[in-house]
PDB file with one MODEL, atoms N, CA, C and O in Angstrom:
MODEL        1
ATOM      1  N   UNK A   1       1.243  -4.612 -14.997  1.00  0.00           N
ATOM      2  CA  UNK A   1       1.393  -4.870 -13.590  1.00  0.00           C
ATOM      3  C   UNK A   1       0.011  -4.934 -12.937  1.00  0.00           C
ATOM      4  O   UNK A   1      -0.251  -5.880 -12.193  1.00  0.00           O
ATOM      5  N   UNK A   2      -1.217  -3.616 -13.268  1.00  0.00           N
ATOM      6  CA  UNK A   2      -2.650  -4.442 -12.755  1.00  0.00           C
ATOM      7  C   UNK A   2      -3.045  -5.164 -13.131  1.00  0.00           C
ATOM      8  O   UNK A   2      -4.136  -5.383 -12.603  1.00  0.00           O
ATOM      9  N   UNK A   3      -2.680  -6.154 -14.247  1.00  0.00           N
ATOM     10  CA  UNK A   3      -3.589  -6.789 -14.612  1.00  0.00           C
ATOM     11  C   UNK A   3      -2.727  -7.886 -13.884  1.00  0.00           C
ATOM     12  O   UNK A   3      -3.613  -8.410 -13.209  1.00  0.00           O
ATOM     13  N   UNK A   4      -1.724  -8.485 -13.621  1.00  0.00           N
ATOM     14  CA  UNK A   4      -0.817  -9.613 -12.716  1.00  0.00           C
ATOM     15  C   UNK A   4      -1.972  -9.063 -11.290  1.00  0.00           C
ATOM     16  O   UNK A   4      -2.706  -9.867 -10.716  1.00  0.00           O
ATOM     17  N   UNK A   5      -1.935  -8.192 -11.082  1.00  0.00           N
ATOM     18  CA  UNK A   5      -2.324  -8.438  -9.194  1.00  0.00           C
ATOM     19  C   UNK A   5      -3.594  -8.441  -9.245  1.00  0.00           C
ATOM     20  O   UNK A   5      -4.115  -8.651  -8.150  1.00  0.00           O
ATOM     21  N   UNK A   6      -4.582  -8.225 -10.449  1.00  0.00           N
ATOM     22  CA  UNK A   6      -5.756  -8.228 -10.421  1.00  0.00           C
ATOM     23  C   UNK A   6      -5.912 -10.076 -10.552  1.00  0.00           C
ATOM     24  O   UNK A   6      -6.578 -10.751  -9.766  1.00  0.00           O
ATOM     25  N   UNK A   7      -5.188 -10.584 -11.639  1.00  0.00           N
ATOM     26  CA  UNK A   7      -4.996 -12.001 -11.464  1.00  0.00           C
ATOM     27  C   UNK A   7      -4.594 -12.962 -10.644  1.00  0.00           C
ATOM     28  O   UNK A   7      -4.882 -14.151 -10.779  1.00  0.00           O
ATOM     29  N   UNK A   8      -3.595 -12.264  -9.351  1.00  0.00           N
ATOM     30  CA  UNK A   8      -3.306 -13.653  -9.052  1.00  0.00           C
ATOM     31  C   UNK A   8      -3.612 -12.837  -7.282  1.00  0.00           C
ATOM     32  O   UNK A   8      -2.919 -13.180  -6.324  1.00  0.00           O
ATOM     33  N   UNK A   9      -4.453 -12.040  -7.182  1.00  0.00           N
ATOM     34  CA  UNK A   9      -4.505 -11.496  -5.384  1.00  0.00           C
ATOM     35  C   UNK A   9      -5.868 -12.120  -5.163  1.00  0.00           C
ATOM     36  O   UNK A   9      -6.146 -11.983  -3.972  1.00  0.00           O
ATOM     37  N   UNK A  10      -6.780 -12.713  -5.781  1.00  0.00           N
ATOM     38  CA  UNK A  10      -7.700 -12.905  -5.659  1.00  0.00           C
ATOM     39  C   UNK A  10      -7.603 -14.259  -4.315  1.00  0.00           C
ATOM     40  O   UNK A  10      -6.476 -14.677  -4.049  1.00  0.00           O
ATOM     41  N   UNK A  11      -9.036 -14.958  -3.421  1.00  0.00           N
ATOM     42  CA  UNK A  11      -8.210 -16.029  -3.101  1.00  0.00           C
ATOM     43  C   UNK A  11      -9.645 -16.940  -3.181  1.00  0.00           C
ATOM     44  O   UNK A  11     -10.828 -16.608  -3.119  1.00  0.00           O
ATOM     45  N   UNK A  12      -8.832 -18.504  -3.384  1.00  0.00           N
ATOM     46  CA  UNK A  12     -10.056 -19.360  -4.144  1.00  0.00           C
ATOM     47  C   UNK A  12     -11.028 -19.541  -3.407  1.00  0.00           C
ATOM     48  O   UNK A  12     -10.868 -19.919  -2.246  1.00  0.00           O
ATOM     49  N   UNK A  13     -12.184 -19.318  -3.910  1.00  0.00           N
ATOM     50  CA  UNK A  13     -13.873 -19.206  -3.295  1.00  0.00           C
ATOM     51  C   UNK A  13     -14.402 -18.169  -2.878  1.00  0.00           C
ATOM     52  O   UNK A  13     -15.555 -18.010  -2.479  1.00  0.00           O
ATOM     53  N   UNK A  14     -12.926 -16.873  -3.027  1.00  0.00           N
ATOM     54  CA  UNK A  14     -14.314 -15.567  -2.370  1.00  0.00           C
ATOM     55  C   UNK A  14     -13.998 -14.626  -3.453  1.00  0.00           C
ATOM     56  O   UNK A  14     -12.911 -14.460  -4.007  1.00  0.00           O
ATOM     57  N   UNK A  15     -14.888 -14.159  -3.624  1.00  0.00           N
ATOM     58  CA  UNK A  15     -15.373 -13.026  -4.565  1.00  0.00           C
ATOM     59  C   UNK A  15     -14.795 -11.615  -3.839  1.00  0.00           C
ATOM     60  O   UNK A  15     -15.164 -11.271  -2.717  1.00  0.00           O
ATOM     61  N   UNK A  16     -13.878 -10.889  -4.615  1.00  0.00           N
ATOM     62  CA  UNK A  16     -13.168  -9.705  -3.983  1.00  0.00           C
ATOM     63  C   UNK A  16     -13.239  -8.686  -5.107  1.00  0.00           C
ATOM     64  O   UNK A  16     -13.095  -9.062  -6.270  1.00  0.00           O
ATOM     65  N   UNK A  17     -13.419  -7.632  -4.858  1.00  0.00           N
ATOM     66  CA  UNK A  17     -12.897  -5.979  -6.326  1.00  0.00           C
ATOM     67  C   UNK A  17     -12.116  -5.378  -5.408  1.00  0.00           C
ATOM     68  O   UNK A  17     -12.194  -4.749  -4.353  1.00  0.00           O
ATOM     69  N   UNK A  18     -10.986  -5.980  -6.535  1.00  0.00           N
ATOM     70  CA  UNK A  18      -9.632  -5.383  -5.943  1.00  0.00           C
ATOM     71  C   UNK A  18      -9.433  -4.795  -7.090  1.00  0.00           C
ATOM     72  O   UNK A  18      -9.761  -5.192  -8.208  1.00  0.00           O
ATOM     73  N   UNK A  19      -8.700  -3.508  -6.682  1.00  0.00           N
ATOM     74  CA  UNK A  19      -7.722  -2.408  -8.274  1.00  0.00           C
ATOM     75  C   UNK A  19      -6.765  -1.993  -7.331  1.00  0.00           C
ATOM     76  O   UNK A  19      -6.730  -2.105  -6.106  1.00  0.00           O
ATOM     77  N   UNK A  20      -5.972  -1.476  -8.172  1.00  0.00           N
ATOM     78  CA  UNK A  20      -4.500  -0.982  -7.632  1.00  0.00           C
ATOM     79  C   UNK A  20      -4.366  -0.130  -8.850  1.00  0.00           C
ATOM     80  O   UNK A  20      -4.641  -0.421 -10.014  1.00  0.00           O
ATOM     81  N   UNK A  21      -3.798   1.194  -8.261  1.00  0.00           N
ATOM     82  CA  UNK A  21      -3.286   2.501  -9.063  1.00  0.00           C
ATOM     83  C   UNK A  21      -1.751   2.665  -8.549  1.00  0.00           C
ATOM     84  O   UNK A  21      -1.166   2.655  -7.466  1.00  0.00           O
ATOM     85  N   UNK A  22      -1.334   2.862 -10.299  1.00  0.00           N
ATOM     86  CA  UNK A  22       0.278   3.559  -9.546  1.00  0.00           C
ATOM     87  C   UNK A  22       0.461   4.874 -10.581  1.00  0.00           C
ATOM     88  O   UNK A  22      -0.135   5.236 -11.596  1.00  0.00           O
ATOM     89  N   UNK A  23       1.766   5.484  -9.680  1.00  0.00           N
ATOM     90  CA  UNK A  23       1.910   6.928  -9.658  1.00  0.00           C
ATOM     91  C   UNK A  23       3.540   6.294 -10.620  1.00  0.00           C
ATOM     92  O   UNK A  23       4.008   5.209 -10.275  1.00  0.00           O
ATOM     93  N   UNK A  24       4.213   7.092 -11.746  1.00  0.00           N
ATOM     94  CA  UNK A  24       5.109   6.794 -12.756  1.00  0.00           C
ATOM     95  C   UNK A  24       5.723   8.092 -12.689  1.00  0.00           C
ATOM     96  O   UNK A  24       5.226   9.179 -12.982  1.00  0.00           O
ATOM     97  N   UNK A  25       7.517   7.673 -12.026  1.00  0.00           N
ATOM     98  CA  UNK A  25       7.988   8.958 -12.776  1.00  0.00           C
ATOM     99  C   UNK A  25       9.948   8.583 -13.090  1.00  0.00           C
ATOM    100  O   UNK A  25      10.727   7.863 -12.465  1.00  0.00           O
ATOM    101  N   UNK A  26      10.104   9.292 -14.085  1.00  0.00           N
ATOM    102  CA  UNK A  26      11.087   9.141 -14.695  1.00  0.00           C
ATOM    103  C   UNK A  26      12.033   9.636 -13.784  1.00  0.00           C
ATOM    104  O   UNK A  26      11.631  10.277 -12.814  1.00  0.00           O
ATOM    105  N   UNK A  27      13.101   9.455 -13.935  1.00  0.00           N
ATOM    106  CA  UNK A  27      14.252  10.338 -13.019  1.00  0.00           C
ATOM    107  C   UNK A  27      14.844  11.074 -13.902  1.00  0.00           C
ATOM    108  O   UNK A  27      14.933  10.943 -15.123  1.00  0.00           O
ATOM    109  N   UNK A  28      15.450  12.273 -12.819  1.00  0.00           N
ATOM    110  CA  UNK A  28      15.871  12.890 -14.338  1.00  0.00           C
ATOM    111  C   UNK A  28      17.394  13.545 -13.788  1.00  0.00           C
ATOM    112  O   UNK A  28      17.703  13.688 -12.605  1.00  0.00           O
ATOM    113  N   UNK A  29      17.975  13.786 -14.606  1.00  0.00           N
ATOM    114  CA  UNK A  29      19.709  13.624 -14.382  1.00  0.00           C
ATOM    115  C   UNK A  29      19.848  14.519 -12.949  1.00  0.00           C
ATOM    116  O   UNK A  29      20.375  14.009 -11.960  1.00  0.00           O
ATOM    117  N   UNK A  30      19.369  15.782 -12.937  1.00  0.00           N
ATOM    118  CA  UNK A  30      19.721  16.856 -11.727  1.00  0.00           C
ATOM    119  C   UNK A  30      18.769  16.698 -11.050  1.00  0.00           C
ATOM    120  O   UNK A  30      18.427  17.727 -10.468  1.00  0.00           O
ATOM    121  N   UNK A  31      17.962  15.541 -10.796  1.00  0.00           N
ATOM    122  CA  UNK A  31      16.888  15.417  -9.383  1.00  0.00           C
ATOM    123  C   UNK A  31      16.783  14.507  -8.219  1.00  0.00           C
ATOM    124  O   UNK A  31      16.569  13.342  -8.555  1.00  0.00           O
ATOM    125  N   UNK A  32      16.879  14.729  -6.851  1.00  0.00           N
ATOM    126  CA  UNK A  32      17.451  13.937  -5.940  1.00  0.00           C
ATOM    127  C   UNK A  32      16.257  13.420  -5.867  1.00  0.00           C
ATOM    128  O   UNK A  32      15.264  13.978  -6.335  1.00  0.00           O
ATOM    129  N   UNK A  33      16.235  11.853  -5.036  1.00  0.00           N
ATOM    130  CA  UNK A  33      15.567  10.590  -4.742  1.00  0.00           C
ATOM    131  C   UNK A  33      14.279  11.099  -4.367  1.00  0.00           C
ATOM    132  O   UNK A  33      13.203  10.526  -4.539  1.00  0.00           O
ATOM    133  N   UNK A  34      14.519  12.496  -3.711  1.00  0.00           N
ATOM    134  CA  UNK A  34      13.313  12.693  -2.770  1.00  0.00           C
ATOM    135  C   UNK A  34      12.189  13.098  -3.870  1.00  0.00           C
ATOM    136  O   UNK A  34      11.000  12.788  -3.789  1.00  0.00           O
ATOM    137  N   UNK A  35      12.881  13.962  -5.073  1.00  0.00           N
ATOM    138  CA  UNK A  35      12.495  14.706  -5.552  1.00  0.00           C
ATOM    139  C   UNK A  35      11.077  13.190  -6.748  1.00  0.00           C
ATOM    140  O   UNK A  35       9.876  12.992  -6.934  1.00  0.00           O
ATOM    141  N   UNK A  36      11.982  12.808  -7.012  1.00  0.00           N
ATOM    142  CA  UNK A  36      11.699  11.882  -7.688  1.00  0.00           C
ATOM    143  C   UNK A  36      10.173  10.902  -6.923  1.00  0.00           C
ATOM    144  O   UNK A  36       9.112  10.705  -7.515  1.00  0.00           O
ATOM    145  N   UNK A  37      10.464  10.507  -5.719  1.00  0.00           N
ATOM    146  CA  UNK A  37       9.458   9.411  -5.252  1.00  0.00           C
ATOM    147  C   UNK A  37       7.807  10.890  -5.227  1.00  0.00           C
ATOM    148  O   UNK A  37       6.661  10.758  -5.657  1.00  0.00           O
ATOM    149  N   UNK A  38       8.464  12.086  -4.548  1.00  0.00           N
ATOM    150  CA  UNK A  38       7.625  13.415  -4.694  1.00  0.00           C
ATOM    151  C   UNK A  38       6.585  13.451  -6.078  1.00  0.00           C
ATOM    152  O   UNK A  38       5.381  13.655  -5.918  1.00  0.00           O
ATOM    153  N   UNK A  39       7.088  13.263  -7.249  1.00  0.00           N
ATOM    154  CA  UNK A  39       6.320  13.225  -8.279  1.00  0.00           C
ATOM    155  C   UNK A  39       6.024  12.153  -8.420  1.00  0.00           C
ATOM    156  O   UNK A  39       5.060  12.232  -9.182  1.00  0.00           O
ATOM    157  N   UNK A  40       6.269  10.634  -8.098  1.00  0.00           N
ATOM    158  CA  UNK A  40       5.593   9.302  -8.502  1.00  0.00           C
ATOM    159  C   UNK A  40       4.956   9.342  -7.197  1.00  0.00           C
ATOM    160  O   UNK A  40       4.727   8.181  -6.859  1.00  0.00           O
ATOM    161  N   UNK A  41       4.595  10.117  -6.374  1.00  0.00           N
ATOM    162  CA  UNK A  41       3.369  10.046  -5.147  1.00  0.00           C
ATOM    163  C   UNK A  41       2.164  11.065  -5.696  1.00  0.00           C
ATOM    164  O   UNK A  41       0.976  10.895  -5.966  1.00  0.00           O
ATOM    165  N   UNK A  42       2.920  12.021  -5.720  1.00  0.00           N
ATOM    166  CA  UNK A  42       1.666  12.858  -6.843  1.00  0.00           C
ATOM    167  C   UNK A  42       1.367  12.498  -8.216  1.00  0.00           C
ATOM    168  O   UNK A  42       0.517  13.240  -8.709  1.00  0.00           O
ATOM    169  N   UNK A  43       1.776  11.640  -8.944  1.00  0.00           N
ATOM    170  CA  UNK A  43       1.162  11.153  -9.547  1.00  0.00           C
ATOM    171  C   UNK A  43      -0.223   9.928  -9.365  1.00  0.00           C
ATOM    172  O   UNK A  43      -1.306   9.630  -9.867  1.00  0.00           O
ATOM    173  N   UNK A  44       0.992   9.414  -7.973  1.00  0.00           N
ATOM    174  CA  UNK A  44      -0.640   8.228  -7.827  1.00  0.00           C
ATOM    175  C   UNK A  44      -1.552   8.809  -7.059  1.00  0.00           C
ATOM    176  O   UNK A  44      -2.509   8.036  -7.019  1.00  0.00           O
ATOM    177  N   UNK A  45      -1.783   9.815  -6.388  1.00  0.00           N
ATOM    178  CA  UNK A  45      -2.855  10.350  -6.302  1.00  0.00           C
ATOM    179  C   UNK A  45      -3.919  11.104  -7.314  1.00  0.00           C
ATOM    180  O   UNK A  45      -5.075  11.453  -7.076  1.00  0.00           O
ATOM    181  N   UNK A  46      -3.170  11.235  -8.478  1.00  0.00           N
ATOM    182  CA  UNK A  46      -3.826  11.963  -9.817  1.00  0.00           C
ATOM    183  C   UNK A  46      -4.637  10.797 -10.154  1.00  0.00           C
ATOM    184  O   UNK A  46      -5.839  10.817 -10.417  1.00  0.00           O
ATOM    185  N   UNK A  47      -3.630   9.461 -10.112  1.00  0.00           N
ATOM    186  CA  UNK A  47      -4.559   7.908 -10.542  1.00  0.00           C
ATOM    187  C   UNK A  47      -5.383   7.882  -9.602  1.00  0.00           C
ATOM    188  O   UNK A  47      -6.572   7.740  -9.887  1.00  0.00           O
ATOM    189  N   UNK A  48      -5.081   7.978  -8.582  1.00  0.00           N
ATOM    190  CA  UNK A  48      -6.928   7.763  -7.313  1.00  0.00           C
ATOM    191  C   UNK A  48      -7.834   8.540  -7.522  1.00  0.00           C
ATOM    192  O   UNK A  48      -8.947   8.381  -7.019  1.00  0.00           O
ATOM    193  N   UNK A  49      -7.564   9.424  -8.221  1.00  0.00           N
ATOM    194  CA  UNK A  49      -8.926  10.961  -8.050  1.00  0.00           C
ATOM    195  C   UNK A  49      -9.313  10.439  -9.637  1.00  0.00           C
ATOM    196  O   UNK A  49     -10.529  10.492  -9.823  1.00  0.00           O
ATOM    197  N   UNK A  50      -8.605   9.990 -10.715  1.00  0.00           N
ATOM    198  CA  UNK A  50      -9.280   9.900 -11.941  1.00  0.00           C
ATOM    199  C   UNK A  50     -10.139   8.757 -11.393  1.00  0.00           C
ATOM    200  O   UNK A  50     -10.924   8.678 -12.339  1.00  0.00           O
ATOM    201  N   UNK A  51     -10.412   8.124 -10.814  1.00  0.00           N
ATOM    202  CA  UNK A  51     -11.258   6.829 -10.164  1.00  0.00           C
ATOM    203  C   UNK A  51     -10.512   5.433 -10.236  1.00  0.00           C
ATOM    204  O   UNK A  51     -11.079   4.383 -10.539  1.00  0.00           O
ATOM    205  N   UNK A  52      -9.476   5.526  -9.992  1.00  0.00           N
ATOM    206  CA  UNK A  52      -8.775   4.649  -9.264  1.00  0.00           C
ATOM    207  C   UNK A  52      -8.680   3.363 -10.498  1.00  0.00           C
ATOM    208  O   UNK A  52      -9.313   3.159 -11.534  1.00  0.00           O
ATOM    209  N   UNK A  53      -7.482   2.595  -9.756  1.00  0.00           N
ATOM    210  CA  UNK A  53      -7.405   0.934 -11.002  1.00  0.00           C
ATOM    211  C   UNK A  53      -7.099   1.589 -12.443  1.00  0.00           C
ATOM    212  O   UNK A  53      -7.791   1.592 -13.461  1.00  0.00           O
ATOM    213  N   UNK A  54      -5.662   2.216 -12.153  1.00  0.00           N
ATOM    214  CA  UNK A  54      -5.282   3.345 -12.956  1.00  0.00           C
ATOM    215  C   UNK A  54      -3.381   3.653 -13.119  1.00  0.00           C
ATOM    216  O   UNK A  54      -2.698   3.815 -12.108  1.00  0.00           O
ATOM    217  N   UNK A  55      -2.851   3.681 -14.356  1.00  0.00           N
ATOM    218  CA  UNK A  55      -1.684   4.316 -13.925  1.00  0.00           C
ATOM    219  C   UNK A  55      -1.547   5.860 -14.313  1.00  0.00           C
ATOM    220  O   UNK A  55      -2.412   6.403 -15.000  1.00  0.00           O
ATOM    221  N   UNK A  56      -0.368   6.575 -13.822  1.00  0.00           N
ATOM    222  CA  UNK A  56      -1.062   8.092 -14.432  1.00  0.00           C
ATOM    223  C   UNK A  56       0.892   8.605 -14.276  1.00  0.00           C
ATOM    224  O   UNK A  56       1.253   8.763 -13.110  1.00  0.00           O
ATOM    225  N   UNK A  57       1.287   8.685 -14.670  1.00  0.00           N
ATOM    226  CA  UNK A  57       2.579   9.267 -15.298  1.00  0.00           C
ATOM    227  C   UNK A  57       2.957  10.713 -14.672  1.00  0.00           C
ATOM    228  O   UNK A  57       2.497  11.765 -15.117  1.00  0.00           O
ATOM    229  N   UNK A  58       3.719  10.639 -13.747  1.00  0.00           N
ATOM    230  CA  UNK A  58       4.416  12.084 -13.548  1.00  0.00           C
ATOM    231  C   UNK A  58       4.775  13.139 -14.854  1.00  0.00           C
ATOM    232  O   UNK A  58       5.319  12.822 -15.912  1.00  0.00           O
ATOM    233  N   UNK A  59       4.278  14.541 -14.424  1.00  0.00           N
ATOM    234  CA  UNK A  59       4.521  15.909 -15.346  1.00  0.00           C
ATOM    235  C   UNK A  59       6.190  16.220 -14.701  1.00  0.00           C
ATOM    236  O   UNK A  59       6.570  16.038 -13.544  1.00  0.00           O
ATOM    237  N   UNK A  60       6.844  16.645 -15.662  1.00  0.00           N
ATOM    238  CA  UNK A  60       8.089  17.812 -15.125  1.00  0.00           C
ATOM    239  C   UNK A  60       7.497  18.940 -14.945  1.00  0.00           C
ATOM    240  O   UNK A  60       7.765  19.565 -13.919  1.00  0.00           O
ATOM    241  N   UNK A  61       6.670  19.409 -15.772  1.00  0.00           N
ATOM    242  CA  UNK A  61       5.576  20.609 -14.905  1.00  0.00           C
ATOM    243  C   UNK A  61       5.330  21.528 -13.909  1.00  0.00           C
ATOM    244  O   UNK A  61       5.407  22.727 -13.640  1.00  0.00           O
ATOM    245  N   UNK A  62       4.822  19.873 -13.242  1.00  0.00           N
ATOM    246  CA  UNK A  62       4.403  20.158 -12.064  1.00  0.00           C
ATOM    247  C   UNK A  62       5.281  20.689 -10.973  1.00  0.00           C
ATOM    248  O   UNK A  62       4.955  21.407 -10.027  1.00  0.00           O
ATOM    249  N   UNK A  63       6.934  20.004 -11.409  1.00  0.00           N
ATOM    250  CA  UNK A  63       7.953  19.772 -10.474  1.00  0.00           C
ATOM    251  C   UNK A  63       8.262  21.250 -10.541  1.00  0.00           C
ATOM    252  O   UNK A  63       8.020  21.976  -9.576  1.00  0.00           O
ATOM    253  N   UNK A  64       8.905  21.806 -11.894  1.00  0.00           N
ATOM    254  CA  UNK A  64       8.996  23.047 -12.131  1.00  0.00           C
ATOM    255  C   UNK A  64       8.357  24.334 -11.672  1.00  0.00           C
ATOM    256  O   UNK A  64       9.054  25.282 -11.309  1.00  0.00           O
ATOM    257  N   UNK A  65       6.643  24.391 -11.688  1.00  0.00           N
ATOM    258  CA  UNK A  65       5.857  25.074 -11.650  1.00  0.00           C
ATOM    259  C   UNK A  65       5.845  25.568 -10.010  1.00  0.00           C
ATOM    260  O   UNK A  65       5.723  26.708  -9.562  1.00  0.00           O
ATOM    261  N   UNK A  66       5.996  24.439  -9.384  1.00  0.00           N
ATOM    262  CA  UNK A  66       6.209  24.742  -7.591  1.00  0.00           C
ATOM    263  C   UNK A  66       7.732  25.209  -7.452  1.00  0.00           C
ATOM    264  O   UNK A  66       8.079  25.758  -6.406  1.00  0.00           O
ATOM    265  N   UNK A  67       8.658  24.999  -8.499  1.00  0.00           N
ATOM    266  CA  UNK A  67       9.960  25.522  -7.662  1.00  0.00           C
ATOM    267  C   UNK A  67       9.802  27.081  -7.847  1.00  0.00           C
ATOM    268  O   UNK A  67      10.527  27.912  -7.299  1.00  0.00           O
ATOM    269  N   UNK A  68       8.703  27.373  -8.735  1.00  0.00           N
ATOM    270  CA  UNK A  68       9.119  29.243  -8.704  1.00  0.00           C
ATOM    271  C   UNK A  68       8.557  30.271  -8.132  1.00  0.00           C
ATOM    272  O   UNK A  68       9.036  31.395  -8.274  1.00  0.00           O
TER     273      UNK A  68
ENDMDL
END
């Protein structure tokens, strides 16, 4: 998927550095919508801080580790 928007966002005659990072997360049987977009947002901020133009995969972990 970056490499499509790195290919076709560009526009003809100007020179642009464009990247795009996304945040990845699985759903998982007992977790509501909220819960879910919650870890694919914290994930793409994990992709912006590793330096960006990046994908970076949601932990169950993380989700876990804050409910206790």
């Amino acid at each position: 998927m970056r490499q499509r928007v790195l290919k076709y966002a560009g526009i003809e005659g100007i020179e642009s550095d464009i990247s795009c990072s996304f945040g990845v997360a699985e759903s998982q049987a007992d977790e509501s919508w909220d819960e879910l977009v919650a870890r694919a947002d914290e994930a793409l901020y994990l992709a912006k801080q590793k330096g960006r133009n990046c994908v970076q995969s949601a932990s169950l972990e993380s989700q876990w580790s804050t409910a206790v």
